[in-house]
C-alpha positions as CSV (number, residue, x, y, z in Angstrom):
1,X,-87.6,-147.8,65.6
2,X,-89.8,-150.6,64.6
3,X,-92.8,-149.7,65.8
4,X,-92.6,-146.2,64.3
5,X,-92.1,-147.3,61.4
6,X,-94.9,-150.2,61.2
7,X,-97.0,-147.2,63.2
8,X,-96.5,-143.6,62.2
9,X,-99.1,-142.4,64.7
10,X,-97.2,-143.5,67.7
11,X,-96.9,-140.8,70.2
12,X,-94.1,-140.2,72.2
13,X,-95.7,-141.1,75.1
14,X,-96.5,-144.6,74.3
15,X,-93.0,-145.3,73.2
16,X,-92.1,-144.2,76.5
17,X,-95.1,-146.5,78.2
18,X,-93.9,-149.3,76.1
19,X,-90.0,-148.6,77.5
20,X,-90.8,-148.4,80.8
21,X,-93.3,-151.9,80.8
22,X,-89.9,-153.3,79.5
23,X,-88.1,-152.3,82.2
24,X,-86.1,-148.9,80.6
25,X,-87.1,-145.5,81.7
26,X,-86.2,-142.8,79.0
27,X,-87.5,-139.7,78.4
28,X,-90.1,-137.9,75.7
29,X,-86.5,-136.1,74.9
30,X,-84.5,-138.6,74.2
31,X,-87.3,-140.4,71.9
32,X,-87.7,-137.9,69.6
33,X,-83.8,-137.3,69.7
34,X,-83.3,-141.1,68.5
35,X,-86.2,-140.8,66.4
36,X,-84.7,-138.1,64.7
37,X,-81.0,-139.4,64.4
38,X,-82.4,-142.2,62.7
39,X,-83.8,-140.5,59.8
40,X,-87.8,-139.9,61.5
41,X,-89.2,-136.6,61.3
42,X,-92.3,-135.5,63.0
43,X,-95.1,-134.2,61.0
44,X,-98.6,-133.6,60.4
45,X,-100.9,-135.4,59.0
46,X,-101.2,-133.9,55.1
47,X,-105.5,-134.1,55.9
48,X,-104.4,-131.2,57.8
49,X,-103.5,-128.8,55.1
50,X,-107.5,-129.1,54.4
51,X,-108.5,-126.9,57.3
52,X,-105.3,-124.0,56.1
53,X,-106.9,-121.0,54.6
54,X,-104.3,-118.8,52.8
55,X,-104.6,-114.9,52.5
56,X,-102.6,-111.9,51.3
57,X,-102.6,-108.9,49.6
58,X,-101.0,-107.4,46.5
59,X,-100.7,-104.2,44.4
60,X,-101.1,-104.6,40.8
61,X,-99.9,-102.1,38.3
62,X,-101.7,-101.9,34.9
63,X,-98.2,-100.2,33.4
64,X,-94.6,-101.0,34.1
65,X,-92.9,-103.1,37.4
66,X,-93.5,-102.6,41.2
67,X,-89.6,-102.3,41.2
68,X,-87.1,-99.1,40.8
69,X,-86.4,-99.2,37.3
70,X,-82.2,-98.2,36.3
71,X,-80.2,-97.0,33.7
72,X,-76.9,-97.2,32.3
73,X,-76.1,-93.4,31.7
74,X,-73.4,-90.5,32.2
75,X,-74.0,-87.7,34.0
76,X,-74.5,-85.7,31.2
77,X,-77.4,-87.7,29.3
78,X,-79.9,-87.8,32.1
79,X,-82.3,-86.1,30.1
80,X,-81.3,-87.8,26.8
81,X,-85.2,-90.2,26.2
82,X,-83.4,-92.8,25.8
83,X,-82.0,-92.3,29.4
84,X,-85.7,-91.6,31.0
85,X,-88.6,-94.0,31.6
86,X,-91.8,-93.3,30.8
87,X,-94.5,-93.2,33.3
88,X,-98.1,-92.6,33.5
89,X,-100.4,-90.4,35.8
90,X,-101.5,-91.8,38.8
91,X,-99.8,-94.9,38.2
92,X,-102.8,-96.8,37.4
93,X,-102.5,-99.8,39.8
94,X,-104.8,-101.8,42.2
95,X,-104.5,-104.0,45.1
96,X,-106.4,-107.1,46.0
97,X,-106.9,-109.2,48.9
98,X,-107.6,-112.7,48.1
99,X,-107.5,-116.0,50.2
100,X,-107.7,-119.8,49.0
101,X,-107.7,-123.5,50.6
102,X,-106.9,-126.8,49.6
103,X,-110.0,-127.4,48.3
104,X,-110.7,-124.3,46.3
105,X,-110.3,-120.2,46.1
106,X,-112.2,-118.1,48.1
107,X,-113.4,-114.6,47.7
108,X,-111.4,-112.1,45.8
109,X,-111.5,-108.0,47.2
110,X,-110.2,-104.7,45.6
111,X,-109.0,-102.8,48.1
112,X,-109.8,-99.1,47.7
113,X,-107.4,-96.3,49.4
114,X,-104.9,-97.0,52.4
115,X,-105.8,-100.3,54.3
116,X,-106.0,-99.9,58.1
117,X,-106.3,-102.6,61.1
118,X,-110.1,-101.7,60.6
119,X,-110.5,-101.7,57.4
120,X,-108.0,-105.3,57.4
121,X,-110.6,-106.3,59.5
122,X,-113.9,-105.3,57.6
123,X,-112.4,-106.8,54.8
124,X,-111.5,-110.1,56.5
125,X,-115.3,-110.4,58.2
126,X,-116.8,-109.4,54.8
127,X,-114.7,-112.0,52.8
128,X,-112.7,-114.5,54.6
129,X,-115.9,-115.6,56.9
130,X,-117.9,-116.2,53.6
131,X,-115.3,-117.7,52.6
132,X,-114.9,-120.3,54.8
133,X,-118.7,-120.9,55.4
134,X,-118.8,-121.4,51.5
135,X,-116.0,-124.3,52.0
136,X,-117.8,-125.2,54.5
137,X,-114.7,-124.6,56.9
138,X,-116.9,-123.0,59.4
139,X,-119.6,-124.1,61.5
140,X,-122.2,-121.4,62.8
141,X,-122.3,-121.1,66.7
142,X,-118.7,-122.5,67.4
143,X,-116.3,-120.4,69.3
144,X,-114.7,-117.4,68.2
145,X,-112.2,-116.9,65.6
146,X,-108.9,-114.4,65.7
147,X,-106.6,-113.7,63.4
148,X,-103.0,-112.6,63.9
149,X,-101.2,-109.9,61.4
150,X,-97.5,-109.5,61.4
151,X,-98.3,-106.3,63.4
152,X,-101.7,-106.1,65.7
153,X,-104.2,-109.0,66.0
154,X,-107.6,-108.2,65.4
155,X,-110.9,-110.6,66.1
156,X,-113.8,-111.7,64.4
157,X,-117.4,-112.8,64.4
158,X,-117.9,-116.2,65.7
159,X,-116.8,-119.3,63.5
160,X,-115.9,-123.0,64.3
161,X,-111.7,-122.1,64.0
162,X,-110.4,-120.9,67.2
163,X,-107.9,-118.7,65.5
164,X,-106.0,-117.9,62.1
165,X,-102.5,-117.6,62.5
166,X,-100.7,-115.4,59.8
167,X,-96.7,-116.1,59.8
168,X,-94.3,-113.6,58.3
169,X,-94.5,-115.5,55.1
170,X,-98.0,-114.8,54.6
171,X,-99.3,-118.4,55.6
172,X,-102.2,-118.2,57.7
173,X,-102.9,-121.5,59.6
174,X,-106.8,-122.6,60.8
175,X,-106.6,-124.4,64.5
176,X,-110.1,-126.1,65.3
């Protein structure tokens, strides 16, 4: 416990070296297990969040909410206006695709019709790449880059990141 404490970046591995030149063999397991019963949690580094690029998308409407909208009626005042909501032609609503760092936001794109895996990926060449270069997250030449949807994974142009991961939450993660 001690020496995780006075040194947070021990690994595993040398608490386990430093066991077994004492004389105790114990396992990576049972380490982390102690570690952990004692109130240690392991965790990266918070310089890490500066190589995590964020993206999503999201539909905008210029007039009333995304959501199903309800009255309190009876049956026969369902035409009554006070019972209807208004609602305009065509709805009048846009979606964007944006993306930002730690360090700053990144490009902003209005999406125009349905979005498809080709388009998702036009859009993500076109905009996330710049992106990156412009936060100078990317270095011209590395190896490739890939980035994983909730659905299909698609790749990309080459880049410094090996490969954005997107969880179900929308956080996409940058691994060098």
């Amino acid at each position: 416990m001690r020496k995780v404490r006075d040194q947070p970046r021990t690994t595993r591995q040398d608490l386990v070296n430093d066991l077994k030149r004492a004389g105790t063999t114990v396992s990576k397991k049972t380490n982390s297990n102690t570690l952990r019963r004692h109130g240690f949690k392991s965790c990266s580094a918070r310089k890490e969040w500066e190589k995590v690029m964020w993206s999503d998308e999201t539909k905008i409407k210029r007039f009333g909410l995304n959501s199903t909208r309800r009255v309190w009626r009876k049956k026969k005042d369902e035409y009554n206006p006070k019972n209807t909501i208004p609602t305009v032609k065509h709805g009048g609503s846009i979606i964007l695709w944006g993306c930002f760092s730690a360090k700053r936001t990144g490009r902003l794109h209005r999406i125009e019709g349905r979005m498809d895996g080709a388009m998702y990926r036009k859009i993500l060449a076109d905009n996330l790449l710049p992106s990156l270069r412009a936060l100078k997250m990317v270095v011209a030449g590395s190896s490739s880059m890939t980035t994983t949807r909730n659905t299909q994974p698609g790749q990309l142009r080459s880049g410094s990141v090996r490969s954005i991961s997107r969880s179900r939450s929308g956080l996409a993660s940058l691994q060098t």
